[in-house]
C-alpha positions in Angstrom: 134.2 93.7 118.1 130.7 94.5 117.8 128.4 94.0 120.6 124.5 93.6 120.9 122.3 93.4 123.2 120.9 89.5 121.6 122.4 86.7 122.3 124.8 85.3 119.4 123.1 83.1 116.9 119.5 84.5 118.6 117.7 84.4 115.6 119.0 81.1 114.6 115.6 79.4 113.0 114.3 82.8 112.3 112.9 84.7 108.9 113.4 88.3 108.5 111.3 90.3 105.8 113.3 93.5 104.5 111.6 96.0 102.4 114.5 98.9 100.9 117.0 96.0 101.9 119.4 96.0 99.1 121.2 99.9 100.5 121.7 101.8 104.1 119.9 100.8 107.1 118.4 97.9 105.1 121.6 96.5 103.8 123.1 96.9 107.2 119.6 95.4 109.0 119.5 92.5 106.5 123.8 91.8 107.1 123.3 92.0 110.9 120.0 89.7 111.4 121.6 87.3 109.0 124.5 87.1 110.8 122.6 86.6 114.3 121.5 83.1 112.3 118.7 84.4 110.4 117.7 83.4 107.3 116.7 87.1 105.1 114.7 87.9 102.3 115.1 91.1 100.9 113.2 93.4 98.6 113.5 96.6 96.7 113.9 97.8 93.3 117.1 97.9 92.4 118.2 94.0 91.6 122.1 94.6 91.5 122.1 96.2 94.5 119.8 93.6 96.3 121.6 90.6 94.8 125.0 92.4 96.0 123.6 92.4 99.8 123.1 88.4 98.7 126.2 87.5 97.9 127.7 89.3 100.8 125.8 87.3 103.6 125.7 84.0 101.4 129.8 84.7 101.0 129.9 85.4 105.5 127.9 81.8 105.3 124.0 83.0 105.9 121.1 82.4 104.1 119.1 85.3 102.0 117.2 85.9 99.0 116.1 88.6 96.8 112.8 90.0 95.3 112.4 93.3 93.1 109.8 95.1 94.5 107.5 98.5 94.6 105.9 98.4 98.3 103.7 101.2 96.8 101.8 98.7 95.1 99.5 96.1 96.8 100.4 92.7 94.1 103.8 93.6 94.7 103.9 93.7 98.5 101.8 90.8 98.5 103.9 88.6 96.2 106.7 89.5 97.9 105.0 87.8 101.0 103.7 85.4 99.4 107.1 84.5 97.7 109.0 84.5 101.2 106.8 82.2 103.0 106.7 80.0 100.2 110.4 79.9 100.5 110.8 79.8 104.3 107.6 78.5 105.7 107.5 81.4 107.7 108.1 85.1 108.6 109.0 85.8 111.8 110.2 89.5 111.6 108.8 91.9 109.4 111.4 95.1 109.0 109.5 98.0 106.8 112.2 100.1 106.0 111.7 101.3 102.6 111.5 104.8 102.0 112.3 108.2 100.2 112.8 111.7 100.8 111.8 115.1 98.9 113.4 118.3 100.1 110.5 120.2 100.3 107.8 123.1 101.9 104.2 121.9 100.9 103.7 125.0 98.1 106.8 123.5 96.9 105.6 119.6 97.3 104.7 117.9 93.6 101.6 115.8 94.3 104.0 113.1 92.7 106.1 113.5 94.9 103.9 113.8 97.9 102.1 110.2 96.8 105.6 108.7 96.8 106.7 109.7 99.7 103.8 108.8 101.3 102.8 105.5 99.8 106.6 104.5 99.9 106.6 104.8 103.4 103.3 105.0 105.3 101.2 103.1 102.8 104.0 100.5 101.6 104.3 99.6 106.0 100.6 99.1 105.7 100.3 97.1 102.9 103.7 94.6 103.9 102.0 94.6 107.2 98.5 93.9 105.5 99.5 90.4 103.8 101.9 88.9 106.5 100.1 89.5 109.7 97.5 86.7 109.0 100.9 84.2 109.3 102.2 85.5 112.3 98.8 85.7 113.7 98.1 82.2 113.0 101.5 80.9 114.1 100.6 83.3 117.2 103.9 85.2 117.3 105.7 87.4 115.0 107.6 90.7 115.4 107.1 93.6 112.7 109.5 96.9 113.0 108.4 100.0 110.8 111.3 103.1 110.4 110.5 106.5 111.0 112.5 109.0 112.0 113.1 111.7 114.5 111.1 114.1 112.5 108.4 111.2 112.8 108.0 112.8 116.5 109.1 116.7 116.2 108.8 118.2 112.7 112.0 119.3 110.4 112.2 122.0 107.8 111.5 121.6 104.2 110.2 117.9 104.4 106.7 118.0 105.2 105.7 114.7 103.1 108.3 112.6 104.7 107.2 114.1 108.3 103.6 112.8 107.5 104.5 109.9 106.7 106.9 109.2 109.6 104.5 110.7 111.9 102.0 108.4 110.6 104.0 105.2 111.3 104.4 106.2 114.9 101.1 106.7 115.4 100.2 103.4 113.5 103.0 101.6 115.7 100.7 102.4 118.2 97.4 101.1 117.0 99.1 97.8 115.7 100.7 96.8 118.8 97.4 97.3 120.6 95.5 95.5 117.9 97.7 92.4 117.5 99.6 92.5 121.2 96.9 89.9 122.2 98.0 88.0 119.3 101.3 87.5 120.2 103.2 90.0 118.1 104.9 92.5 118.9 104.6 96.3 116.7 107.4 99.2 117.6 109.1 101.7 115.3 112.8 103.1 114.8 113.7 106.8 114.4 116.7 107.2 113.3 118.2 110.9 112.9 120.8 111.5 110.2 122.4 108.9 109.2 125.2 107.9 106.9 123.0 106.4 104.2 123.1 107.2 100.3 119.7 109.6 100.8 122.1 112.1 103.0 124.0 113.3 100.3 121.2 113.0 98.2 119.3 115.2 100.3 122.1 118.0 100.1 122.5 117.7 96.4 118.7 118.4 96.2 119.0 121.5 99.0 122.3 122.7 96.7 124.3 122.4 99.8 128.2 121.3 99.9 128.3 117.9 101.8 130.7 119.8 104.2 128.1 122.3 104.9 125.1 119.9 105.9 127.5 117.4 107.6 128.5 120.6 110.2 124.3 120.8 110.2 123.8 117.5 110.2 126.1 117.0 113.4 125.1 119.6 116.0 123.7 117.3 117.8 124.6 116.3 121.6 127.0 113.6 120.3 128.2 115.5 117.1 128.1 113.1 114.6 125.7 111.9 112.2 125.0 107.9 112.7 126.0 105.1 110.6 123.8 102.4 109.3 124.9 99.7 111.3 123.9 101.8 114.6 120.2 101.6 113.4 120.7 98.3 112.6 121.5 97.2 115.9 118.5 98.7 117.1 116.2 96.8 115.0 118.1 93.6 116.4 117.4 94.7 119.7 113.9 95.1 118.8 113.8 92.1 116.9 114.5 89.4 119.5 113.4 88.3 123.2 115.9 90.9 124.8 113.0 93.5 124.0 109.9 90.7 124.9 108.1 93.5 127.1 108.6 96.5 124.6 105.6 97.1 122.3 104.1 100.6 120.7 107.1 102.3 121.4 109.2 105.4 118.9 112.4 104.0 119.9 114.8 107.1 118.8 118.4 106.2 117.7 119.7 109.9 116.9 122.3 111.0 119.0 120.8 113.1 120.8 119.1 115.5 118.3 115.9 115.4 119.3 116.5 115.7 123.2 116.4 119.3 123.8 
Protein backbone atom coordinates (compact mmCIF):
# COMPACT_ATOMS: atom_id res chain seq x y z
CA UNK A 1 0.00 0.00 0.00
CA UNK A 2 1.20 3.35 -0.55
CA UNK A 3 1.79 5.69 2.30
CA UNK A 4 2.04 9.54 2.63
CA UNK A 5 2.72 11.71 4.90
CA UNK A 6 -1.22 13.75 4.24
CA UNK A 7 -3.95 12.59 5.70
CA UNK A 8 -6.40 10.55 3.19
CA UNK A 9 -8.81 12.56 1.30
CA UNK A 10 -6.61 15.89 2.62
CA UNK A 11 -7.17 17.75 -0.27
CA UNK A 12 -10.73 16.97 -0.48
CA UNK A 13 -12.25 20.62 -1.63
CA UNK A 14 -9.05 21.48 -3.17
CA UNK A 15 -7.81 22.63 -6.96
CA UNK A 16 -4.53 21.58 -8.25
CA UNK A 17 -2.98 23.44 -11.35
CA UNK A 18 -0.49 21.05 -13.40
CA UNK A 19 1.55 22.42 -16.03
CA UNK A 20 3.59 19.22 -18.20
CA UNK A 21 0.68 17.07 -16.50
CA UNK A 22 -0.38 14.77 -19.17
CA UNK A 23 3.46 12.44 -18.79
CA UNK A 24 6.12 11.55 -15.69
CA UNK A 25 6.15 13.47 -12.64
CA UNK A 26 3.07 15.39 -13.81
CA UNK A 27 1.00 12.45 -14.76
CA UNK A 28 1.97 10.82 -11.53
CA UNK A 29 1.50 14.42 -9.39
CA UNK A 30 -1.88 14.99 -11.11
CA UNK A 31 -3.06 10.83 -10.29
CA UNK A 32 -1.86 11.21 -6.73
CA UNK A 33 -3.46 14.82 -5.69
CA UNK A 34 -6.56 13.65 -7.42
CA UNK A 35 -6.71 10.73 -5.53
CA UNK A 36 -6.04 12.64 -2.08
CA UNK A 37 -9.79 14.26 -3.14
CA UNK A 38 -8.62 16.93 -5.37
CA UNK A 39 -10.14 18.08 -8.14
CA UNK A 40 -7.00 18.57 -11.20
CA UNK A 41 -6.61 20.55 -14.09
CA UNK A 42 -3.96 19.72 -16.31
CA UNK A 43 -2.08 21.32 -19.04
CA UNK A 44 0.47 20.62 -21.71
CA UNK A 45 0.71 20.08 -25.33
CA UNK A 46 0.17 16.93 -26.19
CA UNK A 47 -3.94 16.41 -26.00
CA UNK A 48 -3.99 12.52 -26.14
CA UNK A 49 -1.69 12.24 -23.65
CA UNK A 50 -3.37 14.82 -21.27
CA UNK A 51 -6.96 13.46 -21.99
CA UNK A 52 -5.37 9.81 -21.17
CA UNK A 53 -4.29 11.10 -17.54
CA UNK A 54 -8.26 12.25 -17.64
CA UNK A 55 -9.72 9.33 -18.10
CA UNK A 56 -7.55 7.45 -15.78
CA UNK A 57 -8.47 9.60 -12.55
CA UNK A 58 -12.19 10.22 -13.86
CA UNK A 59 -12.20 6.05 -14.41
CA UNK A 60 -10.46 5.81 -10.23
CA UNK A 61 -13.63 8.30 -9.48
CA UNK A 62 -11.76 11.93 -9.26
CA UNK A 63 -12.41 14.92 -10.89
CA UNK A 64 -9.80 16.54 -13.70
CA UNK A 65 -9.75 18.37 -16.84
CA UNK A 66 -7.52 19.13 -19.60
CA UNK A 67 -6.11 22.23 -21.45
CA UNK A 68 -3.44 22.25 -24.37
CA UNK A 69 -0.99 24.54 -23.52
CA UNK A 70 2.62 26.31 -24.25
CA UNK A 71 3.70 27.83 -20.77
CA UNK A 72 6.33 29.61 -22.94
CA UNK A 73 3.75 31.89 -23.93
CA UNK A 74 2.02 34.53 -21.66
CA UNK A 75 -2.00 34.20 -23.43
CA UNK A 76 -1.49 30.68 -23.08
CA UNK A 77 -0.47 30.52 -19.43
CA UNK A 78 -2.95 32.99 -18.67
CA UNK A 79 -5.89 31.29 -20.37
CA UNK A 80 -5.04 28.27 -18.87
CA UNK A 81 -5.68 30.20 -15.51
CA UNK A 82 -8.21 31.83 -16.43
CA UNK A 83 -9.96 28.66 -17.85
CA UNK A 84 -9.41 26.65 -14.44
CA UNK A 85 -10.76 29.18 -12.11
CA UNK A 86 -13.54 29.65 -14.30
CA UNK A 87 -14.10 25.93 -13.92
CA UNK A 88 -13.30 25.51 -10.22
CA UNK A 89 -13.81 28.80 -8.57
CA UNK A 90 -10.52 28.50 -7.38
CA UNK A 91 -6.82 27.28 -7.42
CA UNK A 92 -5.47 26.22 -4.46
CA UNK A 93 -2.17 24.50 -5.52
CA UNK A 94 -0.21 25.65 -8.31
CA UNK A 95 2.42 22.63 -9.49
CA UNK A 96 4.90 24.12 -12.30
CA UNK A 97 6.30 21.23 -13.59
CA UNK A 98 6.70 21.54 -17.22
CA UNK A 99 9.93 21.26 -18.68
CA UNK A 100 12.65 20.03 -21.21
CA UNK A 101 16.08 19.00 -21.53
CA UNK A 102 18.96 19.59 -24.21
CA UNK A 103 22.10 17.52 -23.79
CA UNK A 104 24.39 20.13 -24.08
CA UNK A 105 27.97 22.37 -23.34
CA UNK A 106 27.10 26.12 -24.09
CA UNK A 107 29.44 26.25 -27.54
CA UNK A 108 27.22 23.40 -28.31
CA UNK A 109 23.81 25.09 -26.99
CA UNK A 110 21.38 26.34 -30.12
CA UNK A 111 19.97 29.68 -28.97
CA UNK A 112 16.65 27.73 -29.85
CA UNK A 113 17.29 25.53 -27.81
CA UNK A 114 18.63 27.58 -24.97
CA UNK A 115 15.15 29.92 -25.12
CA UNK A 116 13.26 26.68 -24.75
CA UNK A 117 14.70 25.37 -22.13
CA UNK A 118 14.70 28.37 -20.47
CA UNK A 119 11.32 29.87 -21.12
CA UNK A 120 9.85 26.24 -20.71
CA UNK A 121 10.98 26.15 -17.40
CA UNK A 122 12.09 29.30 -15.64
CA UNK A 123 10.00 31.67 -17.64
CA UNK A 124 6.75 29.29 -18.03
CA UNK A 125 6.94 29.03 -13.61
CA UNK A 126 6.96 32.83 -13.75
CA UNK A 127 4.35 33.45 -16.04
CA UNK A 128 1.75 30.37 -14.43
CA UNK A 129 2.82 31.98 -11.19
CA UNK A 130 2.17 35.64 -12.75
CA UNK A 131 -1.72 35.16 -13.46
CA UNK A 132 -2.80 32.96 -10.46
CA UNK A 133 -1.15 34.56 -7.55
CA UNK A 134 -3.64 37.55 -7.58
CA UNK A 135 -6.45 34.59 -6.61
CA UNK A 136 -4.67 33.03 -3.98
CA UNK A 137 -3.63 36.29 -2.74
CA UNK A 138 -7.09 37.51 -2.58
CA UNK A 139 -8.52 34.30 -1.13
CA UNK A 140 -5.39 34.82 1.23
CA UNK A 141 -3.97 31.21 0.92
CA UNK A 142 -2.69 29.25 -1.78
CA UNK A 143 0.32 26.89 -2.23
CA UNK A 144 2.52 26.98 -5.54
CA UNK A 145 5.36 24.12 -6.10
CA UNK A 146 7.99 24.82 -8.96
CA UNK A 147 10.37 21.56 -10.11
CA UNK A 148 13.91 21.79 -10.36
CA UNK A 149 16.25 19.52 -10.01
CA UNK A 150 19.42 18.45 -8.19
CA UNK A 151 21.49 20.10 -10.83
CA UNK A 152 19.19 23.22 -9.87
CA UNK A 153 21.72 23.24 -6.62
CA UNK A 154 25.15 21.61 -7.83
CA UNK A 155 25.85 21.83 -11.65
CA UNK A 156 25.87 18.55 -14.09
CA UNK A 157 27.73 17.96 -17.27
CA UNK A 158 26.59 18.80 -20.73
CA UNK A 159 23.23 20.67 -19.59
CA UNK A 160 24.05 24.06 -18.94
CA UNK A 161 20.50 25.60 -20.08
CA UNK A 162 18.57 23.28 -18.03
CA UNK A 163 21.05 24.05 -14.94
CA UNK A 164 20.09 27.82 -15.39
CA UNK A 165 16.98 27.40 -15.48
CA UNK A 166 16.65 25.03 -12.46
CA UNK A 167 19.03 27.15 -10.60
CA UNK A 168 16.87 29.95 -11.32
CA UNK A 169 13.71 28.47 -9.87
CA UNK A 170 15.51 27.81 -6.62
CA UNK A 171 16.55 30.98 -6.31
CA UNK A 172 13.03 32.41 -7.32
CA UNK A 173 11.43 29.86 -4.74
CA UNK A 174 13.17 31.98 -2.48
CA UNK A 175 12.07 35.39 -3.41
CA UNK A 176 8.38 34.28 -3.78
CA UNK A 177 7.97 32.73 -0.54
CA UNK A 178 9.40 35.89 0.99
CA UNK A 179 7.21 38.04 -1.15
CA UNK A 180 3.82 36.37 -0.75
CA UNK A 181 4.66 34.40 2.86
CA UNK A 182 2.78 37.43 4.38
CA UNK A 183 0.09 36.66 2.07
CA UNK A 184 -0.66 33.41 3.17
CA UNK A 185 0.96 31.25 0.52
CA UNK A 186 3.30 29.14 0.64
CA UNK A 187 6.39 28.97 -2.34
CA UNK A 188 9.02 25.76 -2.23
CA UNK A 189 10.58 23.76 -5.00
CA UNK A 190 11.27 19.94 -5.84
CA UNK A 191 14.60 18.54 -7.05
CA UNK A 192 14.24 15.59 -8.25
CA UNK A 193 17.46 13.52 -9.49
CA UNK A 194 17.04 10.91 -12.29
CA UNK A 195 14.07 9.75 -12.51
CA UNK A 196 12.11 7.20 -14.43
CA UNK A 197 10.33 9.64 -16.77
CA UNK A 198 10.15 9.55 -20.74
CA UNK A 199 13.05 12.49 -20.93
CA UNK A 200 15.68 9.74 -19.36
CA UNK A 201 15.84 7.77 -22.23
CA UNK A 202 15.45 10.60 -24.29
CA UNK A 203 18.37 12.09 -22.80
CA UNK A 204 20.62 8.92 -23.61
CA UNK A 205 19.32 8.73 -27.15
CA UNK A 206 20.53 12.33 -27.56
CA UNK A 207 24.06 11.54 -25.62
CA UNK A 208 24.25 8.15 -28.06
CA UNK A 209 24.41 6.12 -24.94
CA UNK A 210 22.82 2.50 -24.54
CA UNK A 211 20.01 2.81 -21.91
CA UNK A 212 22.07 0.11 -19.96
CA UNK A 213 25.05 2.35 -20.00
CA UNK A 214 23.39 5.55 -18.43
CA UNK A 215 21.12 3.49 -16.10
CA UNK A 216 24.67 2.03 -14.40
CA UNK A 217 25.41 6.11 -14.54
CA UNK A 218 22.32 7.08 -13.65
CA UNK A 219 22.33 4.81 -10.44
CA UNK A 220 25.62 5.39 -8.62
CA UNK A 221 24.09 7.08 -6.24
CA UNK A 222 23.92 6.24 -2.32
CA UNK A 223 20.66 4.26 -2.95
CA UNK A 224 21.54 2.84 -6.46
CA UNK A 225 18.63 3.41 -8.27
CA UNK A 226 17.16 6.00 -10.36
CA UNK A 227 13.57 7.24 -8.87
CA UNK A 228 10.29 6.74 -10.18
CA UNK A 229 7.66 9.32 -10.78
CA UNK A 230 5.42 8.52 -8.22
CA UNK A 231 8.43 9.19 -5.55
CA UNK A 232 8.47 12.89 -6.73
CA UNK A 233 5.03 12.92 -6.62
CA UNK A 234 4.70 12.14 -3.13
CA UNK A 235 6.80 14.85 -2.42
CA UNK A 236 4.77 17.46 -3.96
CA UNK A 237 1.81 16.05 -1.88
CA UNK A 238 3.78 16.46 1.12
CA UNK A 239 4.48 19.87 0.07
CA UNK A 240 1.08 20.49 -1.07
CA UNK A 241 -0.91 20.13 2.19
CA UNK A 242 -0.97 21.24 5.98
CA UNK A 243 1.67 18.38 6.97
CA UNK A 244 4.39 20.95 5.50
CA UNK A 245 2.31 24.31 7.00
CA UNK A 246 5.81 25.72 8.40
CA UNK A 247 7.99 24.86 5.30
CA UNK A 248 8.41 27.75 2.80
CA UNK A 249 11.62 28.78 0.44
CA UNK A 250 12.98 25.55 0.73
CA UNK A 251 14.99 23.14 -2.43
CA UNK A 252 13.45 20.09 -1.11
CA UNK A 253 15.80 17.33 -2.95
CA UNK A 254 14.14 13.88 -3.73
CA UNK A 255 17.27 12.08 -5.39
CA UNK A 256 18.56 9.37 -3.58
CA UNK A 257 21.25 10.47 -2.34
CA UNK A 258 23.08 11.85 -5.44
CA UNK A 259 23.74 14.98 -4.51
CA UNK A 260 24.90 14.29 -0.75
CA UNK A 261 28.54 13.90 -1.04
Amino acid sequence: MTTTNARPGELIGKTALITGGSAGIGRATAILLASEGARVAITGRNEERGQQVVREIEKSGGEASFMVSDVRFADQCQRAVEETLERYDRIDILFNNAGVFYPKTVPDCSEDEWDRTIDTSLKGAFLMSKYTLPSMIERGSGVIIHTSSGWGIQGGGEAAAYCAAKGGLVVMTKAMAIDHGPQGIRVNCVCPGDVDTPMLPDDAQQRGMSWESYLEGASDRPMGRIGTAEEIARAVLFLSTDASSFITGTALVVDGGGIAG
